[in-house]
Structures are given as structure tokens and as C-alpha cells.
Kinemage of the C-alpha trace (Angstrom):
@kinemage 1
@onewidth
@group {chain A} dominant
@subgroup {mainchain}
@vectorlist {calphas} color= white
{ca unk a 1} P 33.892 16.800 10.286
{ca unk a 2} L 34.010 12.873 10.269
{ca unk a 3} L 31.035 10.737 9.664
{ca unk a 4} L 30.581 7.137 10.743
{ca unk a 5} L 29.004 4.915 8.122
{ca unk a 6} L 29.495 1.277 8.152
{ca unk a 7} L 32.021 1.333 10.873
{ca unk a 8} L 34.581 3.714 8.775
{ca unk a 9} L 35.056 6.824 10.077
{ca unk a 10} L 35.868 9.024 6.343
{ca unk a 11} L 36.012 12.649 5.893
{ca unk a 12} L 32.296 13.590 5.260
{ca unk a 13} L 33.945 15.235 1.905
{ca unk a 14} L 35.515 11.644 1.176
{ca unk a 15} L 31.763 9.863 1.381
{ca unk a 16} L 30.582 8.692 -2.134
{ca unk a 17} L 27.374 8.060 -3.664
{ca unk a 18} L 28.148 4.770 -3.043
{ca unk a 19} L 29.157 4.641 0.413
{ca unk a 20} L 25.329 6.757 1.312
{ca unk a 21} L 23.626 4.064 -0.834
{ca unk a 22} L 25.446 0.882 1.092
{ca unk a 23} L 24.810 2.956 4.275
{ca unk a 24} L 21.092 2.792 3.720
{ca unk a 25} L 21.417 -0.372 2.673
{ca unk a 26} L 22.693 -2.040 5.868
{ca unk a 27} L 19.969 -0.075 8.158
{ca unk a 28} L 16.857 -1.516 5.983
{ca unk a 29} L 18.583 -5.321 5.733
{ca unk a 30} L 21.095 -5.733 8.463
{ca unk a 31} L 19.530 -3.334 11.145
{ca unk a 32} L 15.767 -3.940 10.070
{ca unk a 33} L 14.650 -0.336 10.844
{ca unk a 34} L 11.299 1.346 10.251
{ca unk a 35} L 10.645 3.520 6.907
{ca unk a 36} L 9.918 6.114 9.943
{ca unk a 37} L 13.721 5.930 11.056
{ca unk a 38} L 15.093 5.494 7.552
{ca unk a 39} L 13.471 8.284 6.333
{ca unk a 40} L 14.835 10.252 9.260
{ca unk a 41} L 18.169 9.103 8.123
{ca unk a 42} L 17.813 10.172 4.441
{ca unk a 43} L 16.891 13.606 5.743
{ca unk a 44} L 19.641 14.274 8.026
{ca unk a 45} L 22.013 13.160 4.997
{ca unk a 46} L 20.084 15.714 2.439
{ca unk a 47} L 20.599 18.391 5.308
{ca unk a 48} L 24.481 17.467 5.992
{ca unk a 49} L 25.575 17.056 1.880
{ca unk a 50} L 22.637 19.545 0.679
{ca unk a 51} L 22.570 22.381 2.320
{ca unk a 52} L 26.238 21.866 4.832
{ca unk a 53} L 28.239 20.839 2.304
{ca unk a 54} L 26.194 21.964 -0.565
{ca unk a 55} L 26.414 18.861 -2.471
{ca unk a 56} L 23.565 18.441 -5.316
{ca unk a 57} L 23.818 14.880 -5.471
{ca unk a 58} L 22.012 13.582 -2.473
{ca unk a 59} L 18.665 15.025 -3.669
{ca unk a 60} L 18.252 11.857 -5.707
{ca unk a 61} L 17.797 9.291 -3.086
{ca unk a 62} L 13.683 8.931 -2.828
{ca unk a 63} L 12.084 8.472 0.579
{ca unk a 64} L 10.818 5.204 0.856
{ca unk a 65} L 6.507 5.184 1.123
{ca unk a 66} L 5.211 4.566 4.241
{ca unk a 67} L 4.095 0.957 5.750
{ca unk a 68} L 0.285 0.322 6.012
{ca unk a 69} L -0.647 -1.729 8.769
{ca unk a 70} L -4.073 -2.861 9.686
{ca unk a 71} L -5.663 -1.729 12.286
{ca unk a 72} L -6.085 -4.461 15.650
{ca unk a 73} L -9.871 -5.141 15.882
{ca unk a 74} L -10.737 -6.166 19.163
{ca unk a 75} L -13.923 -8.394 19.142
């Protein structure tokens, strides 16, 4: 299986520590996604390397907290 991150295509065995961390990198800075989507993304690469590939190392990326917003009061 081949994964796509950062526009290289690698063998998903071939992906470092490294390449994960600039991966999540670019989606927060370059494409300015939601914790909501990010933390989607750190979960499907705990499923792929944790339990897939069964790769211990992934566990240590922390899930960013949640934003608060306030609420719109209408007045």
C-alpha cells in the first residue's frame, strides 16, 4: 500500500516519524484545517501504523484540544 503525504507517494512502510509530523504540519499551517479534521487525520494514521501495520510509534502524537468559540448572541 502507498500513502500520499506531501505530494510523495512512499511505501506506507517507508513513512518516518518525520514525514507524519511534517504531514500534520502542512494541514494545520498551509491547509488551515479544523482541530475537528486534524484530529480525524491523527486517528486514521494511529489506525493505519497502529493496529495495520502494527507500528508502536504513532501512539505518541497527542490530539490537539478542541477550539472554544463563543456563542453568537443575537440581541
Amino acid at each position: 500500500m502507498k500513502v500520499n503525504i506531501i505530494n510523495t507517494v512512499k511505501p506506507s512502510e517507508g513513512v518516518t516519524n518525520n514525514d507524519i509530523k511534517d504531514y500534520l504540519l502542512s494541514l494545520t499551517e498551509e491547509k488551515e484545517v479544523s482541530t475537528s479534521i486534524l484530529n480525524i487525520a491523527i486517528n486514521d494514521l494511529k489506525f493505519h501504523y497502529g493496529i495495520v501495520l502494527r507500528h508502536n510509534s504513532v501512539y505518541e502524537i497527542r490530539q490537539p484540544k478542541k477550539d472554544k468559540k463563543l456563542p453568537t448572541v443575537l440581541s
